[in-house]
N, C-alpha and C positions, 0 to 999 in steps of 0.2 A: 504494500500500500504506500501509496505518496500521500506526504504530509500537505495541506490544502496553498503553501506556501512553494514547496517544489513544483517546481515543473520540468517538462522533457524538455531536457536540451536539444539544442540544433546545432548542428556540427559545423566547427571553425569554418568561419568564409576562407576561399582561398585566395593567393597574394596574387599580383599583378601576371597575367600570365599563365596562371594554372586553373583549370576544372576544377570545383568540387567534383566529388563524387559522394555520393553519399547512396548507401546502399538502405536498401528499405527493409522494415522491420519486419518480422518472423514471427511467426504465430508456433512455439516448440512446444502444442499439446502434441498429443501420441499421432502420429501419422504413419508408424508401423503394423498393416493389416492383421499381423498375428496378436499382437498387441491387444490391437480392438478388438478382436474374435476372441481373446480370451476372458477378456472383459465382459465382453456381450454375454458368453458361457457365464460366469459366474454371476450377473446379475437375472441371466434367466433360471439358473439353481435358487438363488435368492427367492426369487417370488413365487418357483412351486415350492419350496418352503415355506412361504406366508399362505400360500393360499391349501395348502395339506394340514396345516395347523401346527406344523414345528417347530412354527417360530411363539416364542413366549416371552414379553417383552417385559411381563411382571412374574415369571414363573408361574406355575401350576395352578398356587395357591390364591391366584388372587383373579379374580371372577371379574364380569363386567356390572355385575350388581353392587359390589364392594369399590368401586370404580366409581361408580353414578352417585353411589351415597357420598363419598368424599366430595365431590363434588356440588352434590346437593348441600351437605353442610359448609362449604368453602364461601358456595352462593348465599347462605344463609347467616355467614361470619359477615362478607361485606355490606350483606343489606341492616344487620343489626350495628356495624360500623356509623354508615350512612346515616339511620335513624337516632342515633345516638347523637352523633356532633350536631344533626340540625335542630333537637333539644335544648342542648346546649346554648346555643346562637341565644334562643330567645329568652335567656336569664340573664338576671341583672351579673355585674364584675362581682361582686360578693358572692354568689352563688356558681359561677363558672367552676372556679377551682376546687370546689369541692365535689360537687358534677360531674367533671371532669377524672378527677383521680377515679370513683366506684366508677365510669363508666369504660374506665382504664381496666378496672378488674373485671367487671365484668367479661371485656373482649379477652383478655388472659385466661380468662379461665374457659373458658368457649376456644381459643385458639390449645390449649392443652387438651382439653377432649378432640379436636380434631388430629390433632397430632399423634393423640393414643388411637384413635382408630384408623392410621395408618400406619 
């Protein structure tokens, strides 16, 4: 990666007399056909392996039910987030900070049961 300040340089003008030459750049992905045929081989093993059911991305143990619940409770952490701080907003400064800290525990302890069920 180039940093937003580098740029490609352009190769030295030439002095009085002489050509540039400047040769054009090169694209050095794999241009060796075996290369790619072994590639193409291994990524078509790859997907009748996902699609045989071989492939397990969370092992055995872990189901697409146990999956959807974490993420039901994930969704369920940010919308009690959400409804929390806009509670908030509508108390006077005396009242924010203390508001604020139990609303604090509350997502702690919501974020530790979800952490235990995965």
């Amino acid at each position: 990666r180039r940093s937003h300040r580098e740029k490609a340089r352009a190769p030295p003008a030439a002095g009085p007399g002489k050509v540039a030459q400047s040769s054009p750049l090169q694209h050095s992905f794999l241009t060796d056909v075996s290369d790619v045929r072994e590639m193409e081989g291994g990524l078509l093993n790859l997907l009748n392996d996902f699609h045989s059911g071989k492939l397990q991305a969370f092992g055995k143990v872990c189901s697409f039910e146990q999956l959807e619940h974490v993420r039901e409770m994930q969704e369920k952490l940010a919308r009690l987030h959400f409804s929390l701080d806009s509670h908030v907003e509508e108390l006077s400064e005396d009242q924010k900070k203390s508001a604020s800290d139990h609303n604090l525990e509350h997502l702690l302890c919501n974020l530790e049961e979800l952490s235990n069920s995965m």
